[in-house]
C-alpha angles and dihedrals in degrees: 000000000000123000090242086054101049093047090056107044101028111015110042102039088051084059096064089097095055118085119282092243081054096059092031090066091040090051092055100042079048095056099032103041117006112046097036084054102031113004091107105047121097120257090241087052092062097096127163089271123045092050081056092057092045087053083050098062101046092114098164123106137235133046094321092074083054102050091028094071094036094051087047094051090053095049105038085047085050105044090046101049081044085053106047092044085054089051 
């Protein structure tokens, strides 16, 4: 399964229950930062590593940089333990 997968059929509809500025911010770290980088990666391809490289490149200023790490932390955490547990 594929990240981009996973945030639309897993991920962003189990949001639903968290405040609109909340998913307001997720939806644009999301947009901005984490599916251009890593949405199409497979779930089994998102290592240490390579999220942290990822964490690394994020060069832009502002809050983004802020939420966009921290999104991506909550859903990369989410979707691998999902997807091991799966495996």
């Amino acid at each position: 399964m594929l990240l981009n997968e996973y945030w639309d059929e897993s991920y962003w509809p189990s949001c639903g229950r968290l405040r609109e500025c909340t998913r307001v911010g997720y939806a644009s770290a999301w947009r901005r930062h984490i599916r251009p980088e890593l949405g199409d990666m497979d779930l089994a391809d998102l290592t240490g590593p390579r999220i942290q490289s990822w964490l690394d490149s994020i060069t832009s200023a502002g809050a983004a940089v802020r939420r966009g790490p921290y999104c991506g932390r909550c859903c990369v955490r989410r979707c691998g333990s999902d997807y091991w547990m799966r495996t």
